[in-house]
N, C-alpha and C positions, 0 to 999 in steps of 0.2 A: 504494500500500500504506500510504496513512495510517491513523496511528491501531491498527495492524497489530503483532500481538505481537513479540517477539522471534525470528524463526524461524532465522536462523544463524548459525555460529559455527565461529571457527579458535580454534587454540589458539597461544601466544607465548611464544616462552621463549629468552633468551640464549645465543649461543652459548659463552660464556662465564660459569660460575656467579658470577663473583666481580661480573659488572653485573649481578646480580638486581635489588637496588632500587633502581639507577639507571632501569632499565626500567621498576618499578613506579610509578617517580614520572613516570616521562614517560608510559604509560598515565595514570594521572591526571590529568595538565595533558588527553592528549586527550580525556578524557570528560567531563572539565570543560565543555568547548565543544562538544560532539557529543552534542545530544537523539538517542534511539532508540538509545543505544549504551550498552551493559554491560559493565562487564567485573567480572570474576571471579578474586580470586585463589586460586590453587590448589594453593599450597606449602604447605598444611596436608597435603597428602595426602601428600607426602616428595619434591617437586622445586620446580623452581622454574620453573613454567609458570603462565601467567595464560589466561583462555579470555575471546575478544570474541565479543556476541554482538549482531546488527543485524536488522532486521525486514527487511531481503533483502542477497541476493549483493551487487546492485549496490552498494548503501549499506557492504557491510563492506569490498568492494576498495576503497572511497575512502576511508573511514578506515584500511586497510592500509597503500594507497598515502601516507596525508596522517603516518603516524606512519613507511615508512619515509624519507621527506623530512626530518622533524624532528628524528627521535630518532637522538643518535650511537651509539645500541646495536645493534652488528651481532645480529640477532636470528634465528632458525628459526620460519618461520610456518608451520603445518597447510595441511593443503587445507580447503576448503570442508565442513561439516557441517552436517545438519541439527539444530535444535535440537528434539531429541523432549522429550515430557513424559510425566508419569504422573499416574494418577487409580485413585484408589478406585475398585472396580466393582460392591460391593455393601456393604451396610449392615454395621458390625462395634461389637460391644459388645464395650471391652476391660476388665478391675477389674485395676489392675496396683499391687503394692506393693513398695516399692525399703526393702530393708532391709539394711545396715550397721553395724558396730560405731558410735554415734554418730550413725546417720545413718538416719531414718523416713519412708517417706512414700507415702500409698496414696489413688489417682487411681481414678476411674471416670469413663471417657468414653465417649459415643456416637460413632461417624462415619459420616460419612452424604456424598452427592456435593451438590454446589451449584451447578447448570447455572447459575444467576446471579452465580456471580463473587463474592460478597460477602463480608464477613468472615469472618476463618478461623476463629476462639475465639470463643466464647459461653461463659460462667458462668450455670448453673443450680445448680448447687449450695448447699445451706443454709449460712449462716456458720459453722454450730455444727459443720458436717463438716470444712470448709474454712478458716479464718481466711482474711480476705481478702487479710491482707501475705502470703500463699502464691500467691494464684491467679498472679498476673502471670509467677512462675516456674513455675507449669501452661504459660501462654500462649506464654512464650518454648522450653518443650520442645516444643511440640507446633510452632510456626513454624518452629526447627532444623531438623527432620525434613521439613517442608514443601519448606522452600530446596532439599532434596538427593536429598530422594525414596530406595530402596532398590533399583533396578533397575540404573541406570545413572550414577546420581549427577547425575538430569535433577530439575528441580522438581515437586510435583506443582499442580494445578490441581484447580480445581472440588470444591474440600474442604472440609468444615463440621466442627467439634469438638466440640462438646459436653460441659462438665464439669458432670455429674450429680453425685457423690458423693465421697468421699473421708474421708480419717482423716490427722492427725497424733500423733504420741505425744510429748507433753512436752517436754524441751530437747532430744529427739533430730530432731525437725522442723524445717524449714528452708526457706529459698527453693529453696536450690542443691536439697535433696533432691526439692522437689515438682517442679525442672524436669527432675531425673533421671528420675523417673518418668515423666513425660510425654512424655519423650522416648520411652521404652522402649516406653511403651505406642500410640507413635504407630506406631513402626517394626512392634511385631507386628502394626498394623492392617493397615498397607501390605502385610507382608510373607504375611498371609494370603490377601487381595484385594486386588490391584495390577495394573494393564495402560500396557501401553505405550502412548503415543501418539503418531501423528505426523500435522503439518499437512497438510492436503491445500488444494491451490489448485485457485480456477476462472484457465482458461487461456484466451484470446484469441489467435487469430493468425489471421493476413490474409494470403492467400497469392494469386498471380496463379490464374488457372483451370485453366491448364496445369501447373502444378507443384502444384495446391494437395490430390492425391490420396496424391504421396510424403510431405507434412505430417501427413495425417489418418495412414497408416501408420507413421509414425515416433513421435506420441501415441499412438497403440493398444499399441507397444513401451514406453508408459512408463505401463502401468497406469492409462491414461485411463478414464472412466468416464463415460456421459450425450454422449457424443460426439454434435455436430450439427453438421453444415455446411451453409451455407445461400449457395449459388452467386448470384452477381451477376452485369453485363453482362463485368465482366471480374477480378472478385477473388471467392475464394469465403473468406467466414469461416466458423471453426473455433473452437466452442467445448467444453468436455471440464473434465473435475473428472481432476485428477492429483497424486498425492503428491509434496512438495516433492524426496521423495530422489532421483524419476526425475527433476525439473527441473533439480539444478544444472549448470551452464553450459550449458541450453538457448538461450541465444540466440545465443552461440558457433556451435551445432552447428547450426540451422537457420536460421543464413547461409550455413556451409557448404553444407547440404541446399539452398537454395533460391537459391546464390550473391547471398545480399545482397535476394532480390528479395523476402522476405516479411518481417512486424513482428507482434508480440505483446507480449500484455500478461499479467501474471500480478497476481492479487489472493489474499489468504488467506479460504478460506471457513471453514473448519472443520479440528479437530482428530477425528480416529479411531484408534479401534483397532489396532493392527497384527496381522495374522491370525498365530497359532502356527508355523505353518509358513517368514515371512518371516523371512531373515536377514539383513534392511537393516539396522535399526543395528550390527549387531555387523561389517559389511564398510566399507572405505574406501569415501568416494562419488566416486565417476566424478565428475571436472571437464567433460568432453564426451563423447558417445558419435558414433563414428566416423560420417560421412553417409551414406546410403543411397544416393547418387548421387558419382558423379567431379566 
């Protein structure tokens, strides 16, 4: 899974409030030293929990494991989460203007999706709408809003900004003003067209011949999708497109399923949709699902 976004995530929080930034700082010494590792502090939101997040299970129980070794903070760790995202799902022209006793400031952005990933703010707008010592506080409302997304308080992805237009009015104009507005104007974007997403992985496992039909049925219970299996003289592989949420601690559970005797691999393909009717992220995720065999 190199090279492999961010896909999960526990959350950390002392059992004790009064080690809060004792913990924050020993989160920090570990991510100091730990590429592919995020963390997140999240006592803006009124507690004192921070959220790790790693591009798979394996990689975050060993930084779980490596920070409860180090850290003297007896601490309360989550279970296992998927890290969902959010994306724009269709084009939204917002003209938003933030007005205050003292305080002016009115944005016109376009948003649009960026299947390439690229910068998130663009500046089109003419100087004479915009002074330019405002835009950067455009930049920074609309990136706020990016980081946290409106759904779930997950980031969004694949977003383009666009500042077309805008007004200030005299000493009532400001940075702070134009990044309020951009903020706002980010949020009703989101908050009119906005969709959940969540990772889905291609799956790999290798199972003997004899057991390798309880594997394929045990994938088909985890909303496997493209499933092929392709039998050998004595191992049949099993490949399948399946959402990371029915994955966590598949490898756990299809030891158990196959006592030891099958291996797989999981890679991230892609991010989708999640269908209206799923109520994956809002449920705790299954650490394992019980085996289909004694």
């Amino acid at each position: 899974m190199n090279n492999s976004p961010l896909l999960v995530s526990v959350t950390i929080e002392p059992e004790h409030a009064r080690d809060w930034e004792e913990l924050v700082e020993a989160l920090a010494r570990l991510s100091a030293g730990a590429p592919g590792l995020r963390v997140s502090d999240l006592d803006a939101i009124g507690g004192t929990q921070a959220l790790l997040e790693a591009a798979s299970e394996e990689r975050l129980r060993e930084i779980v494991a490596r920070f409860q070794e180090l850290s003297p903070v007896e601490a309360i760790i989550g279970p296992p989460r998927v890290a969902y995202r959010e994306r724009l799902s269709r084009r939204q022209e917002i003209d938003f203007t933030h007005k205050r006793p003292g305080q002016y400031a009115r944005v016109k952005l376009i948003f649009d999706t960026d299947g390439a990933g690229g910068e998130i703010f663009e500046n089109r707008a003419p100087e004479k709408s915009i002074p330019a010592e405002f835009v950067d506080g455009v930049e920074r409302g609309v990136v706020s809003v990016v980081e946290s997304g409106v759904i779930l308080g997950r980031p969004v992805v694949e977003l383009k900004a666009a500042l077309v237009d805008g007004a200030g009015h005299g000493s009532d104009s400001s940075v702070l003003a134009f990044e309020i507005a951009a903020r706002a104007a980010t949020r009703e974007a989101l908050a009119k067209s906005s969709e959940l997403l969540e990772p889905i992985m291609s799956v790999e496992t290798v199972a003997p011949n004899d057991i390798a039909e309880a594997a394929i049925e045990d994938l088909r219970g985890r909303r496997a999708q493209a499933l092929k299996a392709e039998q050998g003289d004595e191992t049949t592989r099993i490949t399948a497109n399946a959402p990371l949420a029915e994955l966590l601690g598949y490898g756990d559970a299809l030891s158990a399923l196959t006592k030891g005797r099958a291996s797989h691999n999981l890679r991230f393909g892609h991010y989708a949709p999640i269908a209206p009717e799923d109520d994956t992220p809002f449920r705790p995720a299954a650490s394992a699902r019980p085996s289909a065999t004694a």
